[in-house]
N, C-alpha and C positions, 0 to 999 in steps of 0.2 A: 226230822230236824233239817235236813240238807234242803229238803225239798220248800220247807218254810222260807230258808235263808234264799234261793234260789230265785221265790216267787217275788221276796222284799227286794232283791237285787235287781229282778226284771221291771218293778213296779217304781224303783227309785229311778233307773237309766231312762225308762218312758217318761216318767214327769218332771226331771232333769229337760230330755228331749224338749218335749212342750212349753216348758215354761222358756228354753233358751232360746226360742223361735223370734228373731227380731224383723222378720219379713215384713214390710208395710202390707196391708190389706189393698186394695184397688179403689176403695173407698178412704180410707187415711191419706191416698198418693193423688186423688181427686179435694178431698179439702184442703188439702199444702198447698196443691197449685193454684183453688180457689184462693187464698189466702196473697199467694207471691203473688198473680195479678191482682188483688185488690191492693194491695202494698204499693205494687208498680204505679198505678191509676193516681193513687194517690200522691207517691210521691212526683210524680211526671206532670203532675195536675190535666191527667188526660180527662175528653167529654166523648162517653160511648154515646152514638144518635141510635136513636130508634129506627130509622130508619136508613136506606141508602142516598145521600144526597142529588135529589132530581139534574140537578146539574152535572153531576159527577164530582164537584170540586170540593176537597177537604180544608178546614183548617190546618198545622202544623200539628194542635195539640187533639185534634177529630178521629176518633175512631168509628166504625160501625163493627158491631159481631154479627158475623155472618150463619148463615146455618150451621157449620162442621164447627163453631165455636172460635173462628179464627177471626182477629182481630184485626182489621184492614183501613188503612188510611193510605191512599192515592198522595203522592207525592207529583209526580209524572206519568201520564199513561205510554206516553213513548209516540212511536212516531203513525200508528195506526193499522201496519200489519202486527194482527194474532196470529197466535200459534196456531197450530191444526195438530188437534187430537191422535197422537201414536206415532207422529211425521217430525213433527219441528223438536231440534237440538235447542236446550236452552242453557247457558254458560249463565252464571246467577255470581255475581263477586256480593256479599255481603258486610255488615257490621252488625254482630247478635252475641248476646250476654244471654248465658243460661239464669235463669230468675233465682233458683235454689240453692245457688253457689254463692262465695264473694263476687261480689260486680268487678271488684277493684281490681281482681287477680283474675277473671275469665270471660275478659272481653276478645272477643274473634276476630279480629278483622283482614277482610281478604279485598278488602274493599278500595283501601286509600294504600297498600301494601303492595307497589307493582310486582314484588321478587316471588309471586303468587301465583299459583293457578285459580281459575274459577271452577266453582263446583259444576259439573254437567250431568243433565239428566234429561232423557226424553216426555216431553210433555205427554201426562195420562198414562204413563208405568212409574214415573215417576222413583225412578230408581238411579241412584249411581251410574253416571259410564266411567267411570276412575277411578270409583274409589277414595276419591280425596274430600274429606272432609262431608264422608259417605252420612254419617249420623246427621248432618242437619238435610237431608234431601227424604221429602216425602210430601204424602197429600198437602200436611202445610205449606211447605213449601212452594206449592206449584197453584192454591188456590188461587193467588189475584191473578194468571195469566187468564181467568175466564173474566177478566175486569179491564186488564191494561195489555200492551202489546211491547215490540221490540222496542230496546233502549229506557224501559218505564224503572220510576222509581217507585220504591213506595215503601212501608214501613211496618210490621205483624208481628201480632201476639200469638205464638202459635202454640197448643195446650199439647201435654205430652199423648194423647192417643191419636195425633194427625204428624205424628214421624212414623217411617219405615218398623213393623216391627222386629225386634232385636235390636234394635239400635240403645245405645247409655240412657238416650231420653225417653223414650218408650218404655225402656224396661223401668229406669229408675222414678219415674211420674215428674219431668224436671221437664215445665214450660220455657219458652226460649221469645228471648225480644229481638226481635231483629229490628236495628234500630236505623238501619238502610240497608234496602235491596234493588240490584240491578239489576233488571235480566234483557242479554243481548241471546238473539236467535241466531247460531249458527250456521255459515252463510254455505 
């Protein structure tokens, strides 16, 4: 008898366990985010081009997706010095709404906000040097510097598996618009 009651107690806490499992799959946290940019697209009345504009020059509302999936529209290329891969300091002040949050409540901005630091990270590790405002610095982040140089603006969609991982957005599948980015190469 004990042993009956023992096994039905082990067999209820196991399927308790499983059924309580609320962890997105990799694949559920991949359709969300396909969803929040097609949301975004629409509601921004954005036009992904198929290709990279020969000229280089974007409309306002022109995107192109690039390979890693990141969303890039040129704004500014900047003044004509690139980065160099593993060497160049880049100071990046932003304006980026997480997509999968309220807009209204988690707009970023380090951008138009002088009482700010800029996020820094060395171009091709692509990781924090401070720390600050460390979850938005990664491959996304650092994609258009193989596009534009010192002083450039520009604008990305960046999907949550091209942030650092470990980071809120990487771990939680939560795409990120940054809706202006500047990046000055530290001199």
């Amino acid at each position: 008898m004990k042993r009956s009651f023992y096994f039905l107690l082990i067999l209820v806490s196991a399927i308790s366990v499983v059924s309580c499992d609320k962890t997105a799959s990799y694949t559920d946290m991949l359709k969300a985010e396909e969803k929040a940019i097609e949301r975004l697209i629409a509601e921004e009345g954005l036009e992904i081009l198929g290709d990279f504009p020969a000229d280089g020059h974007f409309e306002s509302n022109q995107f192109v997706k690039l390979d890693n999936n990141v969303y890039l529209n040129i704004i500014d290329s900047g003044n004509g010095q690139r980065a160099t891969l593993y060497e160049t300091e880049i100071l990046a002040r932003f304006i980026a709404q997480p997509l999968l949050y309220n807009p209204d409540t988690t707009l970023i901005d380090l951008l138009t906000t002088s009482s700010t630091w800029p996020v820094s990270f060395k171009y091709g590790t692509n990781t924090s040097l401070d720390g600050y405002f460390s979850e938005y610095v990664g491959e996304g982040l650092a994609t258009p510097l193989d596009y534009v140089g010192d002083s450039s603006y520009v604008k990305i969609i960046v999907p949550f598996d091209c942030f650092s991982n470990g980071t809120s957005f990487a771990n939680s599948g939560i795409p990120v618009y940054f809706r202006t980015v500047r990046y000055i190469f530290a001199k």
